[in-house]
PATORFI-191307 format. One line per field, with one value per residue: residue in three letters; x negated, y, z of N, C-alpha, C in turn. Coordinates in Angstrom, 2 decimals. Example, Ala and Ser with C-alpha at 12.3 -4.5 7.8 and 13.67 -1.06 7.14 Angstrom:
2
code <- ALA_SER;
n.x <- -13.19_-12.85;
n.y <- -5.69_-2.25;
n.z <- 7.80_7.08;
ca.x <- -12.30_-13.67;
ca.y <- -4.50_-1.06;
ca.z <- 7.80_7.14;
c.x <- -13.20_-12.90;
c.y <- -3.30_0.03;
c.z <- 7.80_7.87;
This chain:
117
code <- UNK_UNK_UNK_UNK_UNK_UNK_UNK_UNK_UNK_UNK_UNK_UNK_UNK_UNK_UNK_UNK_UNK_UNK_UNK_UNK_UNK_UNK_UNK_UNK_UNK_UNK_UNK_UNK_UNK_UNK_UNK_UNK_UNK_UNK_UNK_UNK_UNK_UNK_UNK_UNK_UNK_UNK_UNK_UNK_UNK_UNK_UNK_UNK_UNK_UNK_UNK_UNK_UNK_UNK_UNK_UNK_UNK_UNK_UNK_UNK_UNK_UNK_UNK_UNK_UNK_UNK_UNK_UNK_UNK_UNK_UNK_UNK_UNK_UNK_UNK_UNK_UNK_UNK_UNK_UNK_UNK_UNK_UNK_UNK_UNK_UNK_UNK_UNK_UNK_UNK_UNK_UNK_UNK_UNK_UNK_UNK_UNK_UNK_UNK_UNK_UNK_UNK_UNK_UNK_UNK_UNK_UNK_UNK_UNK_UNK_UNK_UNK_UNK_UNK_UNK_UNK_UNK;
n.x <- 21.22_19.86_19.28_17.28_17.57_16.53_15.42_16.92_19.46_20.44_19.25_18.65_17.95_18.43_17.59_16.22_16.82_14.74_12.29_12.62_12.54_9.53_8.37_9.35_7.54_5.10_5.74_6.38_4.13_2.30_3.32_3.15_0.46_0.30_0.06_0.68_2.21_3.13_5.77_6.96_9.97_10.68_10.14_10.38_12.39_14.40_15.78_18.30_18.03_15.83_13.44_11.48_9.60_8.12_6.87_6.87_5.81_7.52_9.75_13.38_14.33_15.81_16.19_18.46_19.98_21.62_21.76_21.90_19.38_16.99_13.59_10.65_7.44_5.68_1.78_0.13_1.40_1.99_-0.39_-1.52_0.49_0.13_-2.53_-1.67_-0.29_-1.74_-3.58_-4.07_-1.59_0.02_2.95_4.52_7.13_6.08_6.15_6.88_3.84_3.00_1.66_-0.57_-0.50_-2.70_-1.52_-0.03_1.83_4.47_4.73_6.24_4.00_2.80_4.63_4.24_5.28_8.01_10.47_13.28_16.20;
n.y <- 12.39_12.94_13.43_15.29_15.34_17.39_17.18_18.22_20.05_19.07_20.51_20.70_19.52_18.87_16.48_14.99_11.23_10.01_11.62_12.12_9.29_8.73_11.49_10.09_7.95_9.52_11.27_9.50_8.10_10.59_11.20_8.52_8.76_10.73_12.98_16.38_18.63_21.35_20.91_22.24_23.04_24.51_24.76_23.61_22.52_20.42_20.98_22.36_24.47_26.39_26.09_25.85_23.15_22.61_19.89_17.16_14.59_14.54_15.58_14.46_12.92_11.84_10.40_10.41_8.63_8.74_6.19_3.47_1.63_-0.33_1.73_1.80_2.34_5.34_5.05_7.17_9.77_9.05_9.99_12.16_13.44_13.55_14.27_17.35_16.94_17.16_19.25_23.16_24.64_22.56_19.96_20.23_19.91_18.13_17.84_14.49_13.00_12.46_9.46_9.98_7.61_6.22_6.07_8.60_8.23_9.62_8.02_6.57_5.72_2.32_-0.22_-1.07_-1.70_-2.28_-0.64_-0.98_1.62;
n.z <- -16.03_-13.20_-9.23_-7.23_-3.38_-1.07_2.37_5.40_4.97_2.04_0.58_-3.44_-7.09_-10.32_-12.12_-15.35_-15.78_-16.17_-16.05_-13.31_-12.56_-12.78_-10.71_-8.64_-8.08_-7.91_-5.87_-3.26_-3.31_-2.72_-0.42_1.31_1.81_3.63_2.94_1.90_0.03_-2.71_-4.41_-7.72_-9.25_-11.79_-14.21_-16.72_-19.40_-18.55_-16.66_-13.93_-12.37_-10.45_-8.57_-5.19_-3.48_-0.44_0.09_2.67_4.74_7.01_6.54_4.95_2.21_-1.21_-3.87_-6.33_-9.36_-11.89_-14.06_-13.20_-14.64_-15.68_-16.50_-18.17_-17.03_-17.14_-17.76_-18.07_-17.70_-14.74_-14.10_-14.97_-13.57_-10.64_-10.55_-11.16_-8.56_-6.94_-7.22_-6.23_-7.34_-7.32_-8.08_-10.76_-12.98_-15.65_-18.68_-20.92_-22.02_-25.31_-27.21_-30.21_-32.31_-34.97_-37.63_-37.12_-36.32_-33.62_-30.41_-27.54_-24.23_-24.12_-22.97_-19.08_-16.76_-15.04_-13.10_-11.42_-11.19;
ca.x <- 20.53_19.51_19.44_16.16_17.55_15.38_15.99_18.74_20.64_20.83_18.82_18.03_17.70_19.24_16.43_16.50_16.32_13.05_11.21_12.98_11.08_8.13_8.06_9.58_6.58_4.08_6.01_6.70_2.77_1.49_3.65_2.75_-1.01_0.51_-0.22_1.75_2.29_4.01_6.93_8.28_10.93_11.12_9.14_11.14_14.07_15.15_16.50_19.41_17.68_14.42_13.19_10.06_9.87_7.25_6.40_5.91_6.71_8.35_11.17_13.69_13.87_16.46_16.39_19.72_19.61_23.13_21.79_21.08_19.16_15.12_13.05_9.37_6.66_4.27_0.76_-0.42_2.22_1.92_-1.50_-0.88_1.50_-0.66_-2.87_-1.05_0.30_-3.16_-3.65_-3.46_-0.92_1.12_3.45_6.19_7.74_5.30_6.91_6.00_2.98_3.09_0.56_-0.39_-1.25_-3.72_-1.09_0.32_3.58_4.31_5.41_5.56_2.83_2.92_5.42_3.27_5.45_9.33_10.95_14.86_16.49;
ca.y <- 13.30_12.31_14.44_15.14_15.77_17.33_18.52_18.13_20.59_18.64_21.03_19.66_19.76_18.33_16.58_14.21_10.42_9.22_12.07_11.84_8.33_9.31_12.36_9.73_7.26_10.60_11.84_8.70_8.02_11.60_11.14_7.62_8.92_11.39_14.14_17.33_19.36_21.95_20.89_23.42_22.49_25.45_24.49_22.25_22.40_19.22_21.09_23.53_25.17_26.98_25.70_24.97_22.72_21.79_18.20_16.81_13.13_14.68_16.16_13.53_13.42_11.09_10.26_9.56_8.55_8.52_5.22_1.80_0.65_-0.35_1.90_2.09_3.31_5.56_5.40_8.29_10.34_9.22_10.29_13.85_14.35_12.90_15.17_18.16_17.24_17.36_21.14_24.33_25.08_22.03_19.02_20.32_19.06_18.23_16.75_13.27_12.79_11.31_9.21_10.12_6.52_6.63_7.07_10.30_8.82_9.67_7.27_6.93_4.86_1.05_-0.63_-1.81_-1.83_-2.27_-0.05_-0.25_2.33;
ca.z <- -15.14_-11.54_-8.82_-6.11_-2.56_0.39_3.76_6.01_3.98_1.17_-1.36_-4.30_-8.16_-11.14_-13.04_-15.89_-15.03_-16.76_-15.42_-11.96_-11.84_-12.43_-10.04_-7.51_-7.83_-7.54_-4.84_-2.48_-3.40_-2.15_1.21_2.04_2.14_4.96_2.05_2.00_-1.00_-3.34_-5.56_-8.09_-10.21_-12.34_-15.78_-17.50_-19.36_-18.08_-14.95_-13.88_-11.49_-10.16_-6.90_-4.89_-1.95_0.59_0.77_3.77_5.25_8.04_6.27_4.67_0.67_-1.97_-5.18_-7.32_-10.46_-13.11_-14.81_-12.67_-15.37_-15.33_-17.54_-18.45_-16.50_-18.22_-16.54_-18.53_-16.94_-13.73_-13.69_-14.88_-12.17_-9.61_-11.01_-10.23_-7.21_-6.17_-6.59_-5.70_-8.00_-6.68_-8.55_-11.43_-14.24_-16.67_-19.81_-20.88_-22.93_-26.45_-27.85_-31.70_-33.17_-36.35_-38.93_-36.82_-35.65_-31.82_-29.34_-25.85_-24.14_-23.61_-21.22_-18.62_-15.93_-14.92_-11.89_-11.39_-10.28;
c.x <- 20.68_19.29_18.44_17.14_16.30_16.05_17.02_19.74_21.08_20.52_18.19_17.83_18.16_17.94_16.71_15.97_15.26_12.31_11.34_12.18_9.98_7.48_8.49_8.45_5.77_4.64_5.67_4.90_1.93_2.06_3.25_1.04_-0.90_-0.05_0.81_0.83_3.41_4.52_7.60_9.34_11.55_10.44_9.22_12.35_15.14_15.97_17.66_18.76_16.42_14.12_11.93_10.32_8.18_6.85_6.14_6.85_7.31_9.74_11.94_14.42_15.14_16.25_17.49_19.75_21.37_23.11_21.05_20.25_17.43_14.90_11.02_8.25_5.38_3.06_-0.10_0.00_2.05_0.44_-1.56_-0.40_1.02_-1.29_-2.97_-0.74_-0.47_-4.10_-3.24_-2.16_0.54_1.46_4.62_6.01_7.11_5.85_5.72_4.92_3.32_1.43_0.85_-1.21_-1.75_-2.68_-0.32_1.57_3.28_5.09_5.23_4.90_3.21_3.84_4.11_3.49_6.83_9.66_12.73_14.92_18.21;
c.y <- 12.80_13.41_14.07_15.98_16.05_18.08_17.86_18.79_20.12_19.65_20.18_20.69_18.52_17.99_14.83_12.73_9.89_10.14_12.09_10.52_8.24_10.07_11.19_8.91_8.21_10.91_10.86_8.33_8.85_11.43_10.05_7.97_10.14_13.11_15.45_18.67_20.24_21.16_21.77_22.71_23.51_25.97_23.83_22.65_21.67_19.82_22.00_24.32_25.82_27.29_25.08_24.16_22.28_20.46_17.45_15.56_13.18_14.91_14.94_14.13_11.61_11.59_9.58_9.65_7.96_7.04_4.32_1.36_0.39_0.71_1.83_2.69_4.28_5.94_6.52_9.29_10.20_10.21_11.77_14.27_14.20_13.52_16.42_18.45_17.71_18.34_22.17_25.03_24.25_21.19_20.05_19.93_19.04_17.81_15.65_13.22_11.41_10.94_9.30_8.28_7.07_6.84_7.83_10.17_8.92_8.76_6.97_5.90_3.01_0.47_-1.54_-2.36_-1.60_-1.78_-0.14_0.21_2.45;
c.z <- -13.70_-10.63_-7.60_-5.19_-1.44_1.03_4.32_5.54_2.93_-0.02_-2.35_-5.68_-8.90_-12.32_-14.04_-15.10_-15.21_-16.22_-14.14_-11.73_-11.44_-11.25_-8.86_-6.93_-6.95_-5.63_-3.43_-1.92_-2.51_-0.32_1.84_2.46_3.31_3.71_2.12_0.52_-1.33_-4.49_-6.26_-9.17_-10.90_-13.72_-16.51_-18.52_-19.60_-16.98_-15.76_-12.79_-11.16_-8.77_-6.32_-3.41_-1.67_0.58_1.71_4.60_6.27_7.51_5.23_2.77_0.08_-3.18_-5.87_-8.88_-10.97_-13.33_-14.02_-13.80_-15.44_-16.69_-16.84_-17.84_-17.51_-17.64_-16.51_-17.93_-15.68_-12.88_-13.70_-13.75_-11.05_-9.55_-10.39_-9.22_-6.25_-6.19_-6.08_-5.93_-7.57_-8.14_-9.33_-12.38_-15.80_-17.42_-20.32_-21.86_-23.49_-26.72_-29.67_-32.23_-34.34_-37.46_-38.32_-36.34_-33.79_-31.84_-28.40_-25.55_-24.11_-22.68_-21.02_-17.47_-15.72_-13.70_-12.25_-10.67_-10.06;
């Protein structure tokens, strides 16, 4: 489990680390475009907590993650959350989409892309 800080107070949330990547790409993504959004983090039950924040590239934001280790990007996922971030409703914790291959087993999408964290 990895943990999202924001703020000068140091609020945060306790969110797993594979979806903490993800949301960090989305996130880092929506602020470099000078974007400002809602974050809730209260639809999961990857978390410990139930919290919304603001978004906005003024205010200062970390991501810690338990496990140094590279994983997987999933582009299907990113897009979802990208998605989201990009309504009214705002960016939370979508869980990852499986793909059903033709004989019906799930598995997650393609590596297509390596991030360490």
């Amino acid at each position: 489990m990895g943990t999202f800080t924001y703020g000068q107070l140091g609020q945060g949330s306790v969110i797993d680390d594979r979806m903490l990547l993800h949301l960090q790409v989305v996130i880092v993504t929506q602020l470099r475009r000078g974007e400002r959004f809602l974050f809730r983090c209260d639809m999961d039950e990857h978390i410990r907590s139930a919290e919304s924040f603001w978004m906005s590239p003024d205010i200062p934001l970390r991501f810690a993650f338990d496990r140094p280790t590279a994983a997987t990007i999933n582009p299907a996922w990113l897009a979802i959350l990208a998605f989201a971030a990009a309504t009214t409703a705002g960016l939370w914790l979508i869980p990852e989409p499986v793909d059903l291959s033709l004989d019906g087993a799930a598995h997650r999408e393609p590596e297509l892309a390596r991030v360490g964290t």
